[in-house]
BAVO-564797 format. One line per field, with one value per residue (C-alpha): residue number from 1; residue in three letters; x, y, z. Coordinates in nm, 3 decimals. Example, Ala and Ser with C-alpha at 12.3 -4.5 7.8 and 13.67 -1.06 7.14 Angstrom:
BEGIN
nr: c(1, 2) $
rest: c(ala, ser) $
px: c(1.230, 1.367) $
py: c(-0.450, -0.106) $
pz: c(0.780, 0.714) $
% end
This chain:
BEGIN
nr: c(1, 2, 3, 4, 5, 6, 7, 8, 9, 10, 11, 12, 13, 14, 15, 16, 17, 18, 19, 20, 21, 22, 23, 24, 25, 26, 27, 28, 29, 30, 31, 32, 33, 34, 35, 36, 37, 38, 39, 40, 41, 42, 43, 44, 45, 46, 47, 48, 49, 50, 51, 52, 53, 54, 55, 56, 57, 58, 59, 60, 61, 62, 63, 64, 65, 66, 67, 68, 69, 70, 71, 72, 73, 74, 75, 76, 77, 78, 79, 80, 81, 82, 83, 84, 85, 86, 87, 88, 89, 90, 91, 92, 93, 94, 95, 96, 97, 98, 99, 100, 101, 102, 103, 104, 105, 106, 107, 108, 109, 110, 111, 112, 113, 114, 115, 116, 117, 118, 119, 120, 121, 122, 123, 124, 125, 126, 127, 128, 129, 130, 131, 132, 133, 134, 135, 136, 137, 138, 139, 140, 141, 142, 143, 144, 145, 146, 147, 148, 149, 150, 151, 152, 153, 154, 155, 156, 157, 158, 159, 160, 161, 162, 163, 164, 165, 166, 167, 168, 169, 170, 171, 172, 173, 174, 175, 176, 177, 178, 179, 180, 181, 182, 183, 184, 185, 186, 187, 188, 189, 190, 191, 192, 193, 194, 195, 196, 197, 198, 199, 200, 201, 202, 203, 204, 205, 206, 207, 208, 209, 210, 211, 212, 213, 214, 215, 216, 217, 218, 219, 220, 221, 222, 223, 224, 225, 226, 227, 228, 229, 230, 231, 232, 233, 234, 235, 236, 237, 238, 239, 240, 241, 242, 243, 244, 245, 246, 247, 248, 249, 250, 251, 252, 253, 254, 255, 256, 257, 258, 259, 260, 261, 262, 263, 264, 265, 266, 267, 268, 269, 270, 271, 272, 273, 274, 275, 276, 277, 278, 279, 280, 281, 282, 283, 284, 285, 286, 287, 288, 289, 290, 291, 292, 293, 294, 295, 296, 297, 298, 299) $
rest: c(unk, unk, unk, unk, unk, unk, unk, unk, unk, unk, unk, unk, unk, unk, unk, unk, unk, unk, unk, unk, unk, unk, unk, unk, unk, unk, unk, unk, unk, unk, unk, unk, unk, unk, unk, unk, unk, unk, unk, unk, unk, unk, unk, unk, unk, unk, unk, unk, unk, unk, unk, unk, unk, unk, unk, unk, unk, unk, unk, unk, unk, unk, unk, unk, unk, unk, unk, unk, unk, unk, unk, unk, unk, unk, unk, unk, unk, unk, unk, unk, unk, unk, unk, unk, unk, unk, unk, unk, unk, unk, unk, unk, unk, unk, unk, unk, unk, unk, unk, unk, unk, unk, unk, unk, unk, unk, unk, unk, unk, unk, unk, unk, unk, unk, unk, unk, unk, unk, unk, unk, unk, unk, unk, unk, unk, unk, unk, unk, unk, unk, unk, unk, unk, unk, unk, unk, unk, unk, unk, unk, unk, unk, unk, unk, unk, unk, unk, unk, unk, unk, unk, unk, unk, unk, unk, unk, unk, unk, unk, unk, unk, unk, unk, unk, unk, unk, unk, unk, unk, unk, unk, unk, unk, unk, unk, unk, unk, unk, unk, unk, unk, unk, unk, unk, unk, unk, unk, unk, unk, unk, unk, unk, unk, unk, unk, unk, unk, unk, unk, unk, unk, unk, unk, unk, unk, unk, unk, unk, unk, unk, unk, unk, unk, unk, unk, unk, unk, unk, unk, unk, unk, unk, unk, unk, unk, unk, unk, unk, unk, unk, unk, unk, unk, unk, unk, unk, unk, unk, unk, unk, unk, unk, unk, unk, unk, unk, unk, unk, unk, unk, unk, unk, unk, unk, unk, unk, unk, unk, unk, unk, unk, unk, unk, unk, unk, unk, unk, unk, unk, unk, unk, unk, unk, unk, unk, unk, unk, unk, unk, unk, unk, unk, unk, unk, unk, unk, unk, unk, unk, unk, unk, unk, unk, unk, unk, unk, unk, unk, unk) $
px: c(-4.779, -4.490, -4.688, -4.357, -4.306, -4.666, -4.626, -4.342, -4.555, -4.820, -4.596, -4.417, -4.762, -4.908, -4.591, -4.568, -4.961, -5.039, -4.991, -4.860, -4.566, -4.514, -4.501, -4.235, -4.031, -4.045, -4.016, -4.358, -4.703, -4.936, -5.162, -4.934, -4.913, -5.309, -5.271, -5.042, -5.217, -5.561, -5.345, -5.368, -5.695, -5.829, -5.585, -5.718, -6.086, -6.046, -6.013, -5.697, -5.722, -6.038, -5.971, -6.144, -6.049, -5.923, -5.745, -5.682, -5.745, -5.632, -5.934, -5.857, -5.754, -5.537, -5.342, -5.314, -5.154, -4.950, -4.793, -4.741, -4.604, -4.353, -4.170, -4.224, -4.030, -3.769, -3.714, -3.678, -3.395, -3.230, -3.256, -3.068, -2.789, -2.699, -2.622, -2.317, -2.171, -2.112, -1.861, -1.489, -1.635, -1.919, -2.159, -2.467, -2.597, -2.570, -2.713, -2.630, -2.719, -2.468, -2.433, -2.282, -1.955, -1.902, -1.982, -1.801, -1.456, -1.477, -1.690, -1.694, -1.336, -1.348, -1.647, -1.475, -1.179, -1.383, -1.531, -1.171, -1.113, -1.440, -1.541, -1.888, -2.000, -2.227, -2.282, -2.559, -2.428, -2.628, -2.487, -2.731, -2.846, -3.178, -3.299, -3.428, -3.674, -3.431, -3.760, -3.925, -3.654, -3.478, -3.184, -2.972, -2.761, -2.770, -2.474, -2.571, -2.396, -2.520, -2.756, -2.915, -3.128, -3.437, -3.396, -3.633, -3.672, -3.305, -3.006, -2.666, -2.286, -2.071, -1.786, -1.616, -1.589, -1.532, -1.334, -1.507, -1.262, -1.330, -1.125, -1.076, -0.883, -0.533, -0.680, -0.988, -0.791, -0.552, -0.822, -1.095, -0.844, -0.795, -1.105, -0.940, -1.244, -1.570, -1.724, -1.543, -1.719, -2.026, -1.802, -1.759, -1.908, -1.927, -2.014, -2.329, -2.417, -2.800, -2.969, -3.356, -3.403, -3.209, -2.911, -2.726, -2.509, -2.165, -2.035, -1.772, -1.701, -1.728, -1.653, -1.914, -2.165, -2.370, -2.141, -2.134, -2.297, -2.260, -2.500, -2.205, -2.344, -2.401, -2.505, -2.383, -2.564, -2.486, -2.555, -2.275, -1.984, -1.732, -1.878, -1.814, -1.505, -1.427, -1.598, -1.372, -1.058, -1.229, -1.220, -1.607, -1.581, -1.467, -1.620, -1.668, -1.608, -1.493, -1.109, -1.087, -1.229, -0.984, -0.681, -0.478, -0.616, -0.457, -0.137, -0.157, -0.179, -0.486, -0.718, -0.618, -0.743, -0.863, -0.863, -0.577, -0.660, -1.067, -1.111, -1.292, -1.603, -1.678, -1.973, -2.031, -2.103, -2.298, -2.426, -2.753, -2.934, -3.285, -3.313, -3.284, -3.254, -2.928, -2.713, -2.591, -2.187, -2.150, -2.358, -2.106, -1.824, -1.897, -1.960, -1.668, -1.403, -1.563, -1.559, -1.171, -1.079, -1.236, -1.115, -0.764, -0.923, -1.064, -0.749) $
py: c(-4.784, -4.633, -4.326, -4.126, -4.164, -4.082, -3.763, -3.689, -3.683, -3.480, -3.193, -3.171, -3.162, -2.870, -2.710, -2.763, -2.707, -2.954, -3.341, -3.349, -3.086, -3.309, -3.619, -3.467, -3.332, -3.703, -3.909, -4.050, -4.099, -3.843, -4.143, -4.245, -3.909, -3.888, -4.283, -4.151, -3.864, -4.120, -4.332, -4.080, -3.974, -4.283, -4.405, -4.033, -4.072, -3.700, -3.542, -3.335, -3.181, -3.074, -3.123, -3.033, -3.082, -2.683, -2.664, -2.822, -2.696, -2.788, -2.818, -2.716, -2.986, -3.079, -2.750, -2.781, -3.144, -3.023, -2.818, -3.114, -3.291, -3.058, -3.068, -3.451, -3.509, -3.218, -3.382, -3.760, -3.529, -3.457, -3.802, -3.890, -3.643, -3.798, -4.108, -3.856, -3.739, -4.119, -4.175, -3.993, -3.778, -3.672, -3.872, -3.857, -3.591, -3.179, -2.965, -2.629, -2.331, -2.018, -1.712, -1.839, -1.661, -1.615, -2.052, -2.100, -1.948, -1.952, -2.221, -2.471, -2.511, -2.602, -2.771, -2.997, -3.075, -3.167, -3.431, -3.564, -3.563, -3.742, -4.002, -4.080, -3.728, -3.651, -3.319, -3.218, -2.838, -2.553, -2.217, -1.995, -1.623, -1.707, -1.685, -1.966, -2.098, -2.322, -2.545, -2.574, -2.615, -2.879, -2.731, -2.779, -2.482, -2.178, -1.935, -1.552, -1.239, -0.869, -0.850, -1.162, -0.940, -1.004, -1.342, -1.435, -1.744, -1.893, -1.893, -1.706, -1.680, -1.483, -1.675, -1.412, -0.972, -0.919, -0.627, -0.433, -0.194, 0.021, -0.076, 0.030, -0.064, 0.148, 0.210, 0.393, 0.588, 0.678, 0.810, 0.935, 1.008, 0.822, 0.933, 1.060, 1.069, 0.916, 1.237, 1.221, 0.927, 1.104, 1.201, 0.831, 0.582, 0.258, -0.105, -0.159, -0.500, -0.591, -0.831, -0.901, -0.574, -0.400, -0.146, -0.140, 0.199, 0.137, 0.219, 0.343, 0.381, 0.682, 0.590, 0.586, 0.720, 0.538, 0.438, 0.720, 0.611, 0.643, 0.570, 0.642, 0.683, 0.380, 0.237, -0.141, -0.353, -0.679, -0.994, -1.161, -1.051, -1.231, -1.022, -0.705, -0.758, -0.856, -0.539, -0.317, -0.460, -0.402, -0.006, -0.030, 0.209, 0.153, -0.117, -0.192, -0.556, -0.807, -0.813, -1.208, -1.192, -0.944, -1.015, -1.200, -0.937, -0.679, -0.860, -0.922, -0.537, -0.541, -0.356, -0.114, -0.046, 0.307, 0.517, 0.376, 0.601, 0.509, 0.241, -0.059, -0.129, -0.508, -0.689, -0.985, -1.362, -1.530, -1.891, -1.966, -2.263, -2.345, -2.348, -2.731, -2.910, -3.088, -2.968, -3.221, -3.294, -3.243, -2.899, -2.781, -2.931, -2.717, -2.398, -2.447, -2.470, -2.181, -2.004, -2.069, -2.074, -1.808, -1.509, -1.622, -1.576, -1.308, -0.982) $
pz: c(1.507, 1.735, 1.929, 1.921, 1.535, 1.504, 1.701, 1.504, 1.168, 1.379, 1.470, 1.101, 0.900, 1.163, 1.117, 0.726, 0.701, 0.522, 0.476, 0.182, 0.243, 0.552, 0.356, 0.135, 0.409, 0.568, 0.280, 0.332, 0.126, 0.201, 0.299, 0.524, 0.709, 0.761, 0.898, 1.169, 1.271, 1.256, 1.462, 1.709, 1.701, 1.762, 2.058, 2.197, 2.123, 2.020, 1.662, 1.640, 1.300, 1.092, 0.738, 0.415, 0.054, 0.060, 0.426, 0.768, 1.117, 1.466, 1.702, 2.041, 2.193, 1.880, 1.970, 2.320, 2.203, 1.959, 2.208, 2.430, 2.167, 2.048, 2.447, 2.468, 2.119, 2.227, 2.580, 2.363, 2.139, 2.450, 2.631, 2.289, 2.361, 2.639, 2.497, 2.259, 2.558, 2.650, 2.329, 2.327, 1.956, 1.795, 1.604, 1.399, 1.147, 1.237, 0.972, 0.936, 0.724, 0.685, 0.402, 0.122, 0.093, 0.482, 0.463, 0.213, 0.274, 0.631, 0.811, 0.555, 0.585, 0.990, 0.952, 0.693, 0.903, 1.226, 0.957, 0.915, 1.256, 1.374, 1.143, 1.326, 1.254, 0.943, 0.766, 0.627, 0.493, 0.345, 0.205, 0.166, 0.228, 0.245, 0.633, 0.805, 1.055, 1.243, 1.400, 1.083, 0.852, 1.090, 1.115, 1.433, 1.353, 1.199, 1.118, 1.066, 1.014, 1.123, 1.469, 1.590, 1.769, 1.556, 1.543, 1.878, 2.084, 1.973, 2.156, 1.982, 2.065, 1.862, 1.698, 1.481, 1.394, 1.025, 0.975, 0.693, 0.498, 0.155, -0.118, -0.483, -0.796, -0.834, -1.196, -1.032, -0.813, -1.083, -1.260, -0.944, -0.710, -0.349, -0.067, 0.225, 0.464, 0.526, 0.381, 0.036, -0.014, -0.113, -0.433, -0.589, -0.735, -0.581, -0.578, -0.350, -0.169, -0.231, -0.017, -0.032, -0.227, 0.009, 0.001, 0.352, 0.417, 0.459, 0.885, 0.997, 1.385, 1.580, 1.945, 2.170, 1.906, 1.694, 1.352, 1.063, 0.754, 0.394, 0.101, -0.181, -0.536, -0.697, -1.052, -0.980, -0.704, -0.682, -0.390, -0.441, -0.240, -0.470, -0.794, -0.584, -0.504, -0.845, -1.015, -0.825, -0.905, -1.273, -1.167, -1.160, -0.771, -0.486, -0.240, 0.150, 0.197, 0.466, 0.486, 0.480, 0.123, -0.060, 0.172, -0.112, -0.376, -0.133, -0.134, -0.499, -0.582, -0.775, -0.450, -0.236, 0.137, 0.148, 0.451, 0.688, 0.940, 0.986, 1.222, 1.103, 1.129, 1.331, 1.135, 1.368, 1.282, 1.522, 1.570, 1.667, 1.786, 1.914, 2.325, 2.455, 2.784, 2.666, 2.366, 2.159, 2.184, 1.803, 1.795, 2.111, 1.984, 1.628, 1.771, 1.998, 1.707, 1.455, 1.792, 1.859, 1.464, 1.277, 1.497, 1.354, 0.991, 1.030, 1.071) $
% end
């Protein structure tokens, strides 16, 4: 058996915890997985993983391996790279995971005419809110919104500043009258954003202080940003959402920005990537154009 492939299997099964969510992740028989990692054992003379019928355990030595594993197969990835930088355009597969609205009206698009433009790279997309471990899951990319603070031992560049404004429906202001500062907002309703069980205040910029926040009243909470937007134009409240989404709604008449005056608030979008000796031409190449594209998408 190849020793690399077999160290491969080794490293996805200790990270999965099991064989047989490593065989799925592979495409392999869960027999096959335990043959690799036997494969190993035996070339070592060593047992790397204690297994029962309920759970598996790295000895000792199978963890200090495991971690010398995991920078041999990283430092093969990047003796691959080198080989991209050798062709005139990107090739091979780049997956990448990104919020589903912010991905889907805004990188998807780029990311879909780099495809045009290099036909040797692949794209392997997923739109999703759901956070991800960018090791484990295999992704070579990930694009976030908000603070990338928390996200630890990865390596971010911001690409893009949403401008977040507070709209409403001329029907609800006809009827609720039009907020004229951050503190009438504590006197309407409004259309909350809900994300893993959580409502975010709305910000609003105060100069060198931290932002002002508001928690308006709210009876509708929703995780879709589209449905928001969509349930204020349906004089449901008013609603604090990224500019590039109700732009043509704006135009169209059926939202109105609220409070001209109140600068707006920058929600960042960041991409991210896992630290390596030699980045990939397609993963600098990607984060190169949303970098130079999206600011222009995003007034």
């Amino acid at each position: 058996m190849d020793r690399l492939a077999s160290m491969a299997v080794f490293v996805r099964a200790v990270d999965l915890g099991s064989f047989a969510a490593a065989a799925d992740a592979l495409g392999l028989s869960g027999p096959m997985v335990g043959k690799h990692v036997r494969f190993l054992e035996e070339r070592l003379g060593m047992r790397l993983i204690n297994r029962t019928t309920r759970c598996q355990n790295l000895t000792d030595f199978g963890r200090a391996y495991y971690e010398r594993c995991r920078v041999i197969l990283a430092e093969a990835d990047a003796a691959d790279a080198l080989a991209d930088d050798q062709f005139s355009q990107p090739r091979g597969r780049l997956r990448v995971t990104m919020p589903a609205h912010f991905g889907r009206h805004c990188v998807t698009p780029v990311l879909l005419g780099l495809a045009r433009q290099y036909p040797m790279l692949e794209l392997d997309l997923s739109l999703s809110d759901r956070f991800v471990d960018l090791a484990e899951d295999e992704y070579d990319l990930a694009i976030r919104t908000g603070n990338p603070d928390d996200r630890g031992g990865v390596i971010a560049r911001r690409i893009a500043r949403q401008h977040m404004v507070v709209c409403a429906a001329p029907a609800y202001i006809a009827n609720h009258g039009e907020p004229r500062t951050i503190g009438d907002l504590a006197g309407h309703q409004a259309i909350m954003y809900r994300r893993s069980g959580r409502i975010r205040p709305w910000l609003f910029p105060q100069g060198d202080q931290p932002p002002a926040e508001a928690m308006p009243v709210n009876r509708v909470r929703l995780d879709d940003l589209d449905a928001i937007a969509d349930a204020a134009m349906a004089g449901m409240g008013l609603a604090w959402l990224p500019s590039w989404l109700i732009r043509d709604r704006i135009a169209a008449g059926t939202l109105v920005q609220l409070l001209p005056d109140q600068q707006d608030y920058l929600y960042d979008a960041y991409a991210l990537w896992l630290p390596v000796p030699h980045l990939p031409l397609r993963v600098r190449l990607v984060v190169d154009a949303l970098a130079a594209a999206l600011p222009r998408l995003m007034g």
